[in-house]
C-alpha positions as CSV (number, residue, x, y, z in Angstrom):
1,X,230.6,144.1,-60.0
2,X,233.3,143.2,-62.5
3,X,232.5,141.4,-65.5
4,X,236.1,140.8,-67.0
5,X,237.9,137.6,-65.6
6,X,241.2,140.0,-64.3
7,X,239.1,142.6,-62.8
8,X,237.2,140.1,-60.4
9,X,241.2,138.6,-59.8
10,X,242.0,142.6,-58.7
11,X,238.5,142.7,-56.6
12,X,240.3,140.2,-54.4
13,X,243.3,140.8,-54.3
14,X,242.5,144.2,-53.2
15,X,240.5,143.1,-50.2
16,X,243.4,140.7,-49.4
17,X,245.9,143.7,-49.3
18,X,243.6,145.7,-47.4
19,X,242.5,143.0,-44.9
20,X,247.0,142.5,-44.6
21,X,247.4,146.2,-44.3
22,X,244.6,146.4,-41.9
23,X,246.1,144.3,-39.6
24,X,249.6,145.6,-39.9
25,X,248.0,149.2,-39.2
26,X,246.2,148.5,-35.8
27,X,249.6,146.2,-34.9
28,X,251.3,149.8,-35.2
29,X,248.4,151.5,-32.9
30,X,248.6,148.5,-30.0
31,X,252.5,148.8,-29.9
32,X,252.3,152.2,-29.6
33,X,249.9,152.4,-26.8
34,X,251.6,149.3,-25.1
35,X,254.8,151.9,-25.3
36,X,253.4,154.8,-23.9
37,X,251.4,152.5,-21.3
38,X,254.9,150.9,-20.4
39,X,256.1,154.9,-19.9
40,X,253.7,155.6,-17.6
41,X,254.7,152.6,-15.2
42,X,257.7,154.0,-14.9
43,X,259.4,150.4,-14.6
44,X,262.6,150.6,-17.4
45,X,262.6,147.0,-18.1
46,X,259.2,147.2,-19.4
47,X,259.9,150.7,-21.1
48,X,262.6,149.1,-23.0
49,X,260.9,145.7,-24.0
50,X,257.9,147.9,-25.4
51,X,260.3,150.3,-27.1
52,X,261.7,147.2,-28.8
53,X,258.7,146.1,-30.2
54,X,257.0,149.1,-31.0
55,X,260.2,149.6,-32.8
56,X,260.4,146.5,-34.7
57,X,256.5,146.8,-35.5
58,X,257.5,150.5,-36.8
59,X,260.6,148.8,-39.3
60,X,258.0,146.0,-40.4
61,X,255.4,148.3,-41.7
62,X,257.8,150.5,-43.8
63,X,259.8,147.4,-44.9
64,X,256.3,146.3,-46.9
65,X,254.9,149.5,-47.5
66,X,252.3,150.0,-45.0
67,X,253.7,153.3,-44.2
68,X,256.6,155.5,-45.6
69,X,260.1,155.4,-44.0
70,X,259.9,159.5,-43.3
71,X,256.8,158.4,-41.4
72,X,258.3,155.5,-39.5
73,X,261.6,157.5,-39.2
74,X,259.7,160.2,-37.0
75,X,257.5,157.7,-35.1
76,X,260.3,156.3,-33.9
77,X,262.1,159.5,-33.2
78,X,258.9,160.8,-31.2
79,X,259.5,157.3,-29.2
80,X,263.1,158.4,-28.5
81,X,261.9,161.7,-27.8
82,X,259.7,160.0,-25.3
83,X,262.3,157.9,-23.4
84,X,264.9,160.7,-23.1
85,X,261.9,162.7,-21.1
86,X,260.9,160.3,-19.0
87,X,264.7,160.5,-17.6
């Protein structure tokens, strides 16, 4: 354990961050799978609602870091990629 005042102020900060991050992370996961779920009923309204979100959960994790924009650029290119071979 820390003994210095600032170090113990890091200690939680960090398991703040990584609790926030955590959460952000398996957000990503259950959009995803609610996505590929919705592809696999075949039924375009809830193809694109799902797309949408899993979208917008995609642009909220790179906005604060979570993940890098390359990596949220090709996650949601793989979505696209998805939709265009459904149809």
């Amino acid at each position: 354990m820390p003994i210095i005042k600032s170090a113990k102020k890091r200690v939680r900060v960090a398991a703040k961050a990584s609790i926030r991050n955590n959460r952000a992370k398996r957000n990503l996961r259950e959009a995803a799978k609610a996505f590929y779920a919705a592809l696999a009923s075949g039924k375009a309204d809830k193809i694109t609602i799902a797309h949408q979100q899993a979208v917008s959960t995609i642009d909220i994790a790179a906005k604060k870091n979570i993940i890098h924009k390359n990596k949220a650029s090709r996650h949601k290119s793989r979505l696209n990629a998805a939709i265009k071979a459904m149809a």
